[in-house]
C-alpha positions as CSV (number, residue, x, y, z in Angstrom):
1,X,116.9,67.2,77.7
2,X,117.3,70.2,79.9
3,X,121.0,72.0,80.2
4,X,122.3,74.5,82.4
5,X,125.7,75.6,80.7
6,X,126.9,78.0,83.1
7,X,128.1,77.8,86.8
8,X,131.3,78.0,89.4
9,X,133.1,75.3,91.9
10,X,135.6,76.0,94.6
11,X,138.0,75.5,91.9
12,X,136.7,79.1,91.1
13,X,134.3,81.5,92.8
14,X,131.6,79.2,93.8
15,X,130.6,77.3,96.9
16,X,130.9,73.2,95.8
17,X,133.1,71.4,95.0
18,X,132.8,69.7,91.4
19,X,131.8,66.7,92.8
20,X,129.2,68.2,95.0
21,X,128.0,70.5,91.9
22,X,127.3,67.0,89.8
23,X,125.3,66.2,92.2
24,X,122.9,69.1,92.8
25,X,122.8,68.9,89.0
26,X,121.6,65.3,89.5
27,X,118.9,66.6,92.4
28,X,117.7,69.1,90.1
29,X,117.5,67.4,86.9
30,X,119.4,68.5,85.2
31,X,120.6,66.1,81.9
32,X,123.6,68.0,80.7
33,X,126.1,70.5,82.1
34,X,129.1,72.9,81.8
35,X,131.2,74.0,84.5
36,X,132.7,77.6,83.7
37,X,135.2,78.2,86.3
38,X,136.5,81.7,85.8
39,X,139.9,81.6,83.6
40,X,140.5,77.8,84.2
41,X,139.5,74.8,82.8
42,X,141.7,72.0,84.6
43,X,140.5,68.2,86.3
44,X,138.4,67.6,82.8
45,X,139.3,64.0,82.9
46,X,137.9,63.3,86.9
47,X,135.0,65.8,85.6
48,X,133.9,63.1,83.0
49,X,134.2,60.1,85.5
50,X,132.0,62.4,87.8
51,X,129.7,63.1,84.8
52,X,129.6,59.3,84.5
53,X,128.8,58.4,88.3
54,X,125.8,60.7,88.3
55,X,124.2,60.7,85.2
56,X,124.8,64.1,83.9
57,X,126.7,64.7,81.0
58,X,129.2,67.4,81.0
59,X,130.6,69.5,78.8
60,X,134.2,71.4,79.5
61,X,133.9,75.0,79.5
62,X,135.6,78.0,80.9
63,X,134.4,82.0,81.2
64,X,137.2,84.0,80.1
65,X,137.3,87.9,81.7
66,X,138.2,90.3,79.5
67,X,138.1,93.8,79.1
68,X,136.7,96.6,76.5
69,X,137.5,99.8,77.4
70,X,138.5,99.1,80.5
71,X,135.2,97.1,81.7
72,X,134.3,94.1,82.7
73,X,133.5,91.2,79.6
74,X,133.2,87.8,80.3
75,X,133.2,85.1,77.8
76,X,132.4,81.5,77.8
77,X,134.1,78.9,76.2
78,X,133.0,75.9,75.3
79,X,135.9,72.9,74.1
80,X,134.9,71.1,71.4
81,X,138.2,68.7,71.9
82,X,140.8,68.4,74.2
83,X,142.0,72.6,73.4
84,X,142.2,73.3,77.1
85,X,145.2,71.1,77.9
86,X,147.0,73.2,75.6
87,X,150.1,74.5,76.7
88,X,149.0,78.1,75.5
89,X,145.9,77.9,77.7
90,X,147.6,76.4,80.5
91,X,150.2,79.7,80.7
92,X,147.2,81.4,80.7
93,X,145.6,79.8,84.1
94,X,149.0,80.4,85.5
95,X,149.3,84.0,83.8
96,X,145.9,85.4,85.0
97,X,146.4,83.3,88.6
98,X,149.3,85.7,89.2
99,X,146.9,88.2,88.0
100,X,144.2,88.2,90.1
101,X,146.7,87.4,93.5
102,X,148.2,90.8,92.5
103,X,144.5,92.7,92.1
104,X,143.7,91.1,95.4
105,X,146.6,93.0,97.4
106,X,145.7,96.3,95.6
107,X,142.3,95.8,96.6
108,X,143.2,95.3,100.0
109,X,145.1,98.9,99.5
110,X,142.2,100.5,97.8
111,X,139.9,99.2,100.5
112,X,141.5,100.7,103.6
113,X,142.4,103.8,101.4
114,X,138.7,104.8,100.3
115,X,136.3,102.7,103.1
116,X,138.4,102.1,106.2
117,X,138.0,98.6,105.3
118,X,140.7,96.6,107.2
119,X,141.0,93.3,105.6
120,X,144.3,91.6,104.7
121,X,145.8,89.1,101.7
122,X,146.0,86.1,104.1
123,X,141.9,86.8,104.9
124,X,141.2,86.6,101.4
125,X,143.8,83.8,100.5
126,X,141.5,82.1,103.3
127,X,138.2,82.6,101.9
128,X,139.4,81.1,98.2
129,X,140.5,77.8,97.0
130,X,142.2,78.6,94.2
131,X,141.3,81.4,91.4
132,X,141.2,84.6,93.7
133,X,138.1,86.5,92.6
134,X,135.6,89.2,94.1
135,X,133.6,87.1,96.1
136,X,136.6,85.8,97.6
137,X,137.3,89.3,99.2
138,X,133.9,89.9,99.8
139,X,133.4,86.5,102.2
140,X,136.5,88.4,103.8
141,X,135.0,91.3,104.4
142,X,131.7,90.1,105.8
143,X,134.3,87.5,107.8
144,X,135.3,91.0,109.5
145,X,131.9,92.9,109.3
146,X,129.3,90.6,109.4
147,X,126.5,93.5,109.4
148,X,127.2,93.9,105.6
149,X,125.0,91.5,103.6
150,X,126.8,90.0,100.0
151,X,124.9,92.3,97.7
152,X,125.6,95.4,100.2
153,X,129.7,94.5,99.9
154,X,129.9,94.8,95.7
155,X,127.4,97.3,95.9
156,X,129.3,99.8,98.3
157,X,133.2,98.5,98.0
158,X,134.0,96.3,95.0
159,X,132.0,97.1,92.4
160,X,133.6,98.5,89.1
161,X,131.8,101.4,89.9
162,X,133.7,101.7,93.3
163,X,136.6,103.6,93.9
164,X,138.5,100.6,95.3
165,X,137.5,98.8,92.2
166,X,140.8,96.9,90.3
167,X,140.1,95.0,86.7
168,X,141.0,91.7,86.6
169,X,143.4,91.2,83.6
170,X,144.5,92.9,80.6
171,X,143.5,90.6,78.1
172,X,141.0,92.2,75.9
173,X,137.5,90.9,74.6
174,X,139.4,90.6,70.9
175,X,142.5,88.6,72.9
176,X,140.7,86.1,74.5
177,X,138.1,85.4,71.7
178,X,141.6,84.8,69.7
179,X,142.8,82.5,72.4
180,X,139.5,80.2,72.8
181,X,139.4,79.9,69.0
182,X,142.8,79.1,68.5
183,X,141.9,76.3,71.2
184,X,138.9,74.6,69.4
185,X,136.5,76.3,71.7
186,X,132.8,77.8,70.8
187,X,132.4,81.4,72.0
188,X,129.6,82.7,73.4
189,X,129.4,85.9,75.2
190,X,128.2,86.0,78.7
191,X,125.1,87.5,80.2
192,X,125.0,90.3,77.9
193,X,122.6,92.7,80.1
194,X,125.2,92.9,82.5
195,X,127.6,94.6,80.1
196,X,127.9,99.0,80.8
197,X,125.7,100.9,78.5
198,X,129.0,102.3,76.6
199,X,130.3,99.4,75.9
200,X,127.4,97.0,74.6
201,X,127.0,97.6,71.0
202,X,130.4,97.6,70.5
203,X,130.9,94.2,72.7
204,X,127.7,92.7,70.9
205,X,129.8,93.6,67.4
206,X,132.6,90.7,67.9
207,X,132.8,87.9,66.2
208,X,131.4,85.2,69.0
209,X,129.5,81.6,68.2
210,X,126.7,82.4,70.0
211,X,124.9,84.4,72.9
212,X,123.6,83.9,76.6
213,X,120.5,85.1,75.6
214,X,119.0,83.5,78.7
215,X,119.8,84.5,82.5
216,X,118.9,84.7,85.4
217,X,118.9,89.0,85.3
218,X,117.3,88.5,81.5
219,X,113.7,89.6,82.1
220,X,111.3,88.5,79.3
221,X,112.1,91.9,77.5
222,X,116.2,91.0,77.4
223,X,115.9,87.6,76.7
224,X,113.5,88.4,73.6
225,X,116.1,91.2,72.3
226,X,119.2,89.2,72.8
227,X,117.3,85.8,71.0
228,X,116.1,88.1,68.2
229,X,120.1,89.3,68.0
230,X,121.5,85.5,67.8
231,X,118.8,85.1,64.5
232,X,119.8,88.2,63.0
233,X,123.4,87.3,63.3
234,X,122.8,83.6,62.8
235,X,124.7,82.6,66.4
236,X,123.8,80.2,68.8
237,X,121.1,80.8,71.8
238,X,122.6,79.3,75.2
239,X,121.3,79.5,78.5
240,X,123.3,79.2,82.1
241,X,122.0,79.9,86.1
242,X,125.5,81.2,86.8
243,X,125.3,79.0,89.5
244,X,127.9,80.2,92.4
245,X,126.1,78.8,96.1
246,X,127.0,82.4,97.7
247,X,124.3,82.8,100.5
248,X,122.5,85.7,100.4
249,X,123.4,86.2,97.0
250,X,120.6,87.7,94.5
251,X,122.6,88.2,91.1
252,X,122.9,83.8,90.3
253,X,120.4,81.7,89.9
254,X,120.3,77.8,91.2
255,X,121.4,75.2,89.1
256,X,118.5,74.0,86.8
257,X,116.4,77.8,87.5
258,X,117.5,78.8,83.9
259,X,117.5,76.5,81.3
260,X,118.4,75.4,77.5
261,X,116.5,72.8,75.9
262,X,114.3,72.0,72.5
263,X,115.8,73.4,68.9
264,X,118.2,75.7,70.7
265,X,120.2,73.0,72.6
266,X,120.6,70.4,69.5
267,X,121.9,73.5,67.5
268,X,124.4,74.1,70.1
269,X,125.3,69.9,70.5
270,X,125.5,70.0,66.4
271,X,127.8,73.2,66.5
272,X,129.9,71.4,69.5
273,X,130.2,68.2,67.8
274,X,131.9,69.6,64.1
């Protein structure tokens, strides 16, 4: 059994649709997956009768964005029961919505202010489908300046090491491993290369279910460091392609192009199911 437990719809920051993601799962071969919209986790139900029509199984699962230290830490979340249908989580979609609609117009601000980038609210509002996130205003500034590539866009103008750069939410890594738990969730942090170098030991430290010791931007170096991590701390090994269907896009893999299978997957299904 192969599973690919991390990737984005429209209902997010990716390209498809959830319907249309089942079934590039399906043409890739994939046996079991998890949709991790950022900070949502809604149409479970229709999710399982997709998972049904195509053959793949699914799993409900959400990546959380957090912050340590004022940086960028996404976690995923994976629901062992019916947790995200809480009315605590479901604030939270709403809360974090408001959120990122709110760091959308300051980016628009910062953009003009420090790049003479002149894109507006309504461009982005038109590039997303629901969750406003980066790529969102990056498919609106290549909408207006199509000579910048993807990559080239967060690399000059949204980075978090830009000075147009806003963070996404206020919850911190601590808060929204609190919140999953509560919620009958298993935590695993995401991609854990990706993290800054002032941060990582101290994000590594929390108290998560498991690790995305697999990625796409793992070479064989990371992903052997971050495996031997999840044995010394007895957590779980996962593995996701961050699938997102951005053209142009280098930083996510395809569905199925990063893989969990063998000992490390039924540790994870045993852990899900109790």
């Amino acid at each position: 059994m192969k599973a690919d437990l991390h990737m984005h719809t429209t209902e997010s920051d990716g390209r498809l649709t959830r319907e249309e993601l089942f079934q590039r799962a399906k043409e890739k071969g994939i046996d079991l997956i998890s949709i991790t919209d950022h900070d949502v986790c809604r149409h479970v139900e229709d999710n399982f009768r997709l998972a049904e029509k195509y053959g793949v199984k699914y799993i409900p699962g959400i990546e959380l964005s957090t912050l340590e230290q004022g940086k960028n830490v996404h976690i995923l979340g994976y629901f062992k029961s019916d947790g995200y249908q809480a009315q605590a989580m479901e604030d939270y979609y709403v809360y974090i919505k408001k959120g990122r609609e709110d760091r959308a117009k300051q980016f628009v601000k910062n953009l003009k202010k420090y790049y003479d980038i002149d894109i507006t609210y309504e461009d982005i509002l038109n590039a997303s489908n629901g969750i406003i996130a980066r790529p969102h205003i990056a498919k609106a500034i290549k909408t207006k300046y199509p000579h910048y590539e993807h990559n080239e866009i967060f690399n000059k103008f949204i980075g978090d090491h830009t000075e147009a750069y806003v963070p996404s939410t206020e919850l911190s890594v601590q808060e929204g491993i609190d919140l999953l738990r509560k919620h009958d969730a298993l935590i695993v942090l995401a991609h854990p290369k990706l993290l800054k170098v002032h941060i990582h030991d101290k994000v590594l430290s929390y108290n998560y279910d498991g690790i995305e010791a697999i990625y796409g931007l793992h070479d064989t170096q990371d992903s052997t460091y971050y495996k031997d991590f999840a044995k010394r701390k007895n957590l779980l090994i996962t593995a996701g392609s961050d699938y997102h269907g951005i053209p142009n896009d280098t930083k996510h893999k395809d569905i199925g192009d990063v893989t969990l299978e063998g000992e490390d997957l039924d540790r994870f299904l045993d852990a899900l199911s109790h």
